[in-house]
C-alpha positions in Angstrom: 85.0 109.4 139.9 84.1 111.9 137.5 85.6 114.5 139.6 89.1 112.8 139.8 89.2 111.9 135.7 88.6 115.8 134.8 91.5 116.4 137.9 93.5 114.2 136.2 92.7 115.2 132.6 93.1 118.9 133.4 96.8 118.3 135.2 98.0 116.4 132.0 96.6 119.5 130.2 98.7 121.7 132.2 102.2 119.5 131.8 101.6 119.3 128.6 101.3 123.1 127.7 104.4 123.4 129.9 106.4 121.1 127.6 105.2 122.1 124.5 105.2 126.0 125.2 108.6 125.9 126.8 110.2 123.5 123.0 108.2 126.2 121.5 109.6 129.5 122.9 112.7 127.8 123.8 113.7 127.1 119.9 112.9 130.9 119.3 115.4 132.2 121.7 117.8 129.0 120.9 117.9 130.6 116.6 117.8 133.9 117.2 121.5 133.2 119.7 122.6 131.3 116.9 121.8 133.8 114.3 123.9 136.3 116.4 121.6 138.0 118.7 122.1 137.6 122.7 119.0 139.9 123.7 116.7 136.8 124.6 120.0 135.6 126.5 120.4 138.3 128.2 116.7 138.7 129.5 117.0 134.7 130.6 115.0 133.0 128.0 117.8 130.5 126.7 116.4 127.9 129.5 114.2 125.0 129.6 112.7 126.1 132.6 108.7 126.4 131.8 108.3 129.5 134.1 110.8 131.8 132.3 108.1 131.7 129.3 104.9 131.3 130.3 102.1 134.0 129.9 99.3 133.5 132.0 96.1 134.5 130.2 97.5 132.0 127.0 98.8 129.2 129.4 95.1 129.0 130.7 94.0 129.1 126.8 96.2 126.1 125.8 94.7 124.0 128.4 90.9 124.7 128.2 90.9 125.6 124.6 94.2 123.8 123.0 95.9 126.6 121.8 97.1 129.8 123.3 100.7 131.7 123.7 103.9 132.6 126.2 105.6 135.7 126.6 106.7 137.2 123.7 110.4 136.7 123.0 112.3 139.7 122.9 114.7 140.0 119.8 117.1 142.8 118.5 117.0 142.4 115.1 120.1 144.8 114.2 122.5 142.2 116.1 121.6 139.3 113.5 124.7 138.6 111.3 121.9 138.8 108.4 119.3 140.7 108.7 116.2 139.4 107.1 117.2 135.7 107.5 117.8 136.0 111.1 114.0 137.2 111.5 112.7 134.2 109.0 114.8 132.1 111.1 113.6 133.0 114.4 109.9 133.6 113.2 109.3 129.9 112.0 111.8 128.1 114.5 109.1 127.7 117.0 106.3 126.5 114.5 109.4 124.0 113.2 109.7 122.7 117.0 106.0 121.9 117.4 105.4 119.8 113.9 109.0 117.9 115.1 107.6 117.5 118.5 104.8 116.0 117.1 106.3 113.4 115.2 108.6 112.6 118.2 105.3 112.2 121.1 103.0 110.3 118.7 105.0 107.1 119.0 105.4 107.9 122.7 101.7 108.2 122.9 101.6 105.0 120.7 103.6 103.2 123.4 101.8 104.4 125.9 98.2 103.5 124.4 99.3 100.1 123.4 102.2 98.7 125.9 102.1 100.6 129.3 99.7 99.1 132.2 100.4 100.0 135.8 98.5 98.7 139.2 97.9 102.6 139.1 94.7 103.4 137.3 95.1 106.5 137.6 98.5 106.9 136.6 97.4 105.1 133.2 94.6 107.5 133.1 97.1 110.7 133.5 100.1 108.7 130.9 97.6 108.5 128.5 96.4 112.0 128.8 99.0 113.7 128.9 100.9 111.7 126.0 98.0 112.2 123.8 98.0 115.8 124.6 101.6 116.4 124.0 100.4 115.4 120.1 97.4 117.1 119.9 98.4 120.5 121.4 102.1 120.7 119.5 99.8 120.4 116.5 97.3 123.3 117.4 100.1 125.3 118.9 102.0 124.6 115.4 99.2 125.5 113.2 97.7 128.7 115.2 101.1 130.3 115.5 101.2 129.8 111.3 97.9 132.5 111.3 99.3 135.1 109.6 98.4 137.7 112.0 100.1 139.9 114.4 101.7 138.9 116.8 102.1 135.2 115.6 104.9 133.7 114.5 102.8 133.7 110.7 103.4 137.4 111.1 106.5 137.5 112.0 107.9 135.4 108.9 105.7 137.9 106.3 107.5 140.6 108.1 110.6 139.4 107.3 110.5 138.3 104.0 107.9 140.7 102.3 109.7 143.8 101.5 106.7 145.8 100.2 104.6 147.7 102.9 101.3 148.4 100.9 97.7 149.3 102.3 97.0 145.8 103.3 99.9 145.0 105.0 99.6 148.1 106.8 96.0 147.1 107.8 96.9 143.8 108.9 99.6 145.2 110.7 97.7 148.3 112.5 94.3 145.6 113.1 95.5 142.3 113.1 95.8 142.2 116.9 92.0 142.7 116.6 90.6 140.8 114.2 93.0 137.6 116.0 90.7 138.6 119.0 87.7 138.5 116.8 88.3 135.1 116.1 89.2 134.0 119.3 85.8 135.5 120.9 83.5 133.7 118.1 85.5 130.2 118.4 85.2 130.3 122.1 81.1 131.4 121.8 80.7 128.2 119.3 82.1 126.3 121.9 80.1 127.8 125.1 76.7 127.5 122.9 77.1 124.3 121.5 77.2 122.8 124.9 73.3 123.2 125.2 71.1 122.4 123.0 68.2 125.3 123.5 71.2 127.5 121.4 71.7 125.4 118.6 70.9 127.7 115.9 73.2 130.0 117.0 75.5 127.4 117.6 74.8 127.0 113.7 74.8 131.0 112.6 78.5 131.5 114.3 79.7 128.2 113.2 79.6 129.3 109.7 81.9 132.3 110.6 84.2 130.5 112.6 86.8 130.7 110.7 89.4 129.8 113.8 87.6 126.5 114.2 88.0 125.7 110.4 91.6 126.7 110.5 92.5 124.9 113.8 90.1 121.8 112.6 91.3 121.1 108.6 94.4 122.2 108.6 95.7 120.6 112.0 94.1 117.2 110.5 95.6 118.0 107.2 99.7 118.8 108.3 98.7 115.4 111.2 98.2 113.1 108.5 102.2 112.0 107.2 103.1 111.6 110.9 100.0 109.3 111.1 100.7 107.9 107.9 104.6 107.1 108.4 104.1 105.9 111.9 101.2 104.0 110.8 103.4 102.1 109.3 105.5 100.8 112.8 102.3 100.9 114.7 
């Protein structure tokens, strides 16, 4: 029985990343048309269609880990009718999605909790995970795409609105790629070591310098509190 729940768990995993990374990259492509450039068009990302976005190695990351990434978009910034708004625009339409998408799934995963019983047990089981997945992984996908570091959306959007190129920009911008890594590897080794006991003061020596568990922890439970508040409220 154990067996079947993490089956079930992990598919609900997987269709919610599919949802959630396909509102996400879709959005991107959908501003960017709208703000005058076809590229993404053109290379058939203006669909709804999971597999025109996905990215393997970050698909596999949003469902084990709960956050992750798709193929980059790809974006002609010269074809915008204005320039730096049209990079803003398209930067933080995807982050925008998510935090909407979350406020539209959490009273579906209310529902779902609170009203909807099948003869199925295990299509309750997979309804409530995947529901409660759609909430929690447009959160983390909202939040670790604001990380201002290359090449997330957080970069993107300083990019396009900071007109000075000084010497920490240009760091950030020459090793942000690796210090994203960085914080990826030590958040994932917290995890792994935590999971047994015998390493639990290492378990506490990397946990103080896990800085992408404090981000993706605090300030996912910090931006989820109104939608919890307001629907709170109905439910």
């Amino acid at each position: 029985m154990e067996f079947v729940s993490y089956v079930i768990a992990l598919l609900a995993s997987f269709c919610a990343v599919a949802v959630v990374l396909t509102l996400h990259e879709f959005s991107h492509v959908f501003i960017a048309y709208k703000c005058g450039d076809p590229t993404p068009k053109y290379a058939g990302r203006l669909s709804l269609n999971p597999m025109r976005h996905f990215d393997l190695l970050g698909l596999v990351l949003f469902a084990f880990a709960g956050f992750g990434w798709a193929k980059p978009v790809p974006i002609n910034p010269n074809n915008f009718n204005h320039y730096r708004s049209g990079l803003a625009f398209t930067a933080i339409a995807g982050v925008v999605m998510n935090y909407l998408s979350a406020f539209l799934f959490y009273p579906l995963m209310c529902v779902v909790l609170l009203y909807v019983s099948t003869p199925f047990f295990l299509l309750d089981a997979f309804l409530y995970a995947f529901t409660s997945c759609l909430v929690s992984y447009s959160l983390a996908f909202c939040v670790f795409n604001l990380i201002p570091l290359p090449p997330l959306d957080g970069w993107r959007v300083i990019e396009a609105t900071n007109r000075r190129r000084g010497k920490v920009f240009r760091f950030f911008r020459q090793y942000g790629y690796i210090i994203l890594l960085v914080m990826i590897g030590i958040h994932f080794l917290v995890n792994i070591l935590g999971r047994y006991e015998v390493f639990w003061l290492a378990t506490r020596i990397f946990g103080y310098i896990d800085i992408l568990g404090y981000i993706m922890t605090y300030v996912t439970d910090f931006i989820a509190q109104p939608i919890y508040l307001l629907w709170g409220l109905v439910f």
